[in-house]
C-alpha positions in Angstrom: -13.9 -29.3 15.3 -12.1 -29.7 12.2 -7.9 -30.0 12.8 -7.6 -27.3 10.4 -9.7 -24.9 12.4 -8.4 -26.5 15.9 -4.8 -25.7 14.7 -5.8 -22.1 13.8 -6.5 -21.5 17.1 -3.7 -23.5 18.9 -1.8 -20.9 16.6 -3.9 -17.5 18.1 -3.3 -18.5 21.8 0.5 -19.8 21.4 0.7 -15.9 20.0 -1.2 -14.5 22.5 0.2 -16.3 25.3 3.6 -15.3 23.8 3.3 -12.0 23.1 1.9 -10.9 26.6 4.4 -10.8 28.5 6.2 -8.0 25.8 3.8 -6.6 24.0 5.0 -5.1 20.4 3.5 -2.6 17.9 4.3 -1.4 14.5 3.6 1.7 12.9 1.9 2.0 9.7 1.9 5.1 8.1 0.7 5.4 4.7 1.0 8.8 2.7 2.3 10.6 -0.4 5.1 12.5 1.4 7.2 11.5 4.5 4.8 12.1 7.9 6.0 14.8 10.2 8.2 13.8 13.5 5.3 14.9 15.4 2.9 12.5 13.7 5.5 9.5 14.3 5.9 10.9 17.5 2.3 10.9 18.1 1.7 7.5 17.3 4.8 6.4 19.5 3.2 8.2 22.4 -0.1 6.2 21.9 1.9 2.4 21.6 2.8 3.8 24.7 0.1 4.7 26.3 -0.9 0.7 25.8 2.4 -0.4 27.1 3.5 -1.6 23.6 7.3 -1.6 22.7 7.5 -0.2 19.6 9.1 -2.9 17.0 9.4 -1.2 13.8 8.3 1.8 12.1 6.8 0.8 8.3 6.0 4.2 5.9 4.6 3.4 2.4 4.9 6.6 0.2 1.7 5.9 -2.0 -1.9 6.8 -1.6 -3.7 5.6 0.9 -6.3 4.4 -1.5 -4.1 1.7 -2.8 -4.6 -1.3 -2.4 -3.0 -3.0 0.7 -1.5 -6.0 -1.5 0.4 -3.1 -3.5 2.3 -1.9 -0.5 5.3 -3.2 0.2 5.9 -1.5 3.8 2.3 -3.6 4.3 3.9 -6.9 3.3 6.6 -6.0 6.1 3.9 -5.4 8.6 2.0 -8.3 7.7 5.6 -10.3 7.8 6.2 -9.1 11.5 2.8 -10.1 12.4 3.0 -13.6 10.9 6.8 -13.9 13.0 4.4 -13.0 16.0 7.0 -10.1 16.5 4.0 -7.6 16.9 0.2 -7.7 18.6 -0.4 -4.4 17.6 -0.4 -2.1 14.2 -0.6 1.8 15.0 -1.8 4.0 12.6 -2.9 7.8 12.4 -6.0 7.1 10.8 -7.8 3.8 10.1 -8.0 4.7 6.4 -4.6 4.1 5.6 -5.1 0.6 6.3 -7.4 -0.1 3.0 -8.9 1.7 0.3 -12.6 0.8 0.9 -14.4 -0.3 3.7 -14.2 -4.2 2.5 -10.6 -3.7 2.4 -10.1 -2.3 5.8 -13.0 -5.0 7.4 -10.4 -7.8 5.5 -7.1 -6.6 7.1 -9.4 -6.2 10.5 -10.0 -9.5 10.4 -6.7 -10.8 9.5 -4.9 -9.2 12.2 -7.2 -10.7 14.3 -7.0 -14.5 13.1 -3.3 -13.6 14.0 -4.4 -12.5 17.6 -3.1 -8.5 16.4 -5.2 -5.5 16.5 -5.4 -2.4 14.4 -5.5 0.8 16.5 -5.8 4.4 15.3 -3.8 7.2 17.6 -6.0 10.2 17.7 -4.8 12.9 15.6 -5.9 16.8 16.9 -7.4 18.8 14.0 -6.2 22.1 13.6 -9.0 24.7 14.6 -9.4 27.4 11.4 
């Protein structure tokens, strides 16, 4: 195995192995106008639900269709992630983490060469 690639992994299980014993998330809102309390307050409820501490809460006021290297409440995220301060990024709605589907499969797969996830909290839909 090359170093390079046996080093990436050292790297994944020193998080992982540091990290479980206090699991963090962030939550990563991204959205035109400030989110609701409830919404926040949803999403705090779900960290919690999977016995994550909540670390930070990151909004970036844009559209959701930006892209992620445009946000600078991602490049905080992404920051924590790298610092190993959080396994987990919470989000309303999996969309909000990228633009296009290529976009969101990339920051999928970055989070998890950095042993983090990307969850979505369900959101109810109002009934008309």
């Amino acid at each position: 195995m090359p170093r390079t690639e046996r080093e990436r992994r050292r790297r994944i299980a020193d998080a992982a192995t540091d990290l479980r014993l206090h699991p963090a998330a962030v939550l990563y809102l991204c959205a035109p106008e400030v989110a609701p309390e409830w919404l926040i307050a949803r999403l705090q409820a779900h960290a919690g639900a999977r016995s994550l501490a909540v670390a930070d809460t990151v909004m970036d006021l844009m559209d959701p269709a930006s892209p992620m290297d445009d946000r600078p409440g991602w490049q905080h995220v992404r920051e924590l992630v790298l610092a190993r301060e959080v396994t987990a990024v919470v989000t309303a709605d999996g969309g909000m983490c990228g633009g296009t589907p290529g976009e969101r499969a990339a920051v999928h797969a970055w989070l998890a060469d950095h042993a983090s996830e990307l969850t979505a909290a369900p959101v109810p839909v109002a009934r008309v």
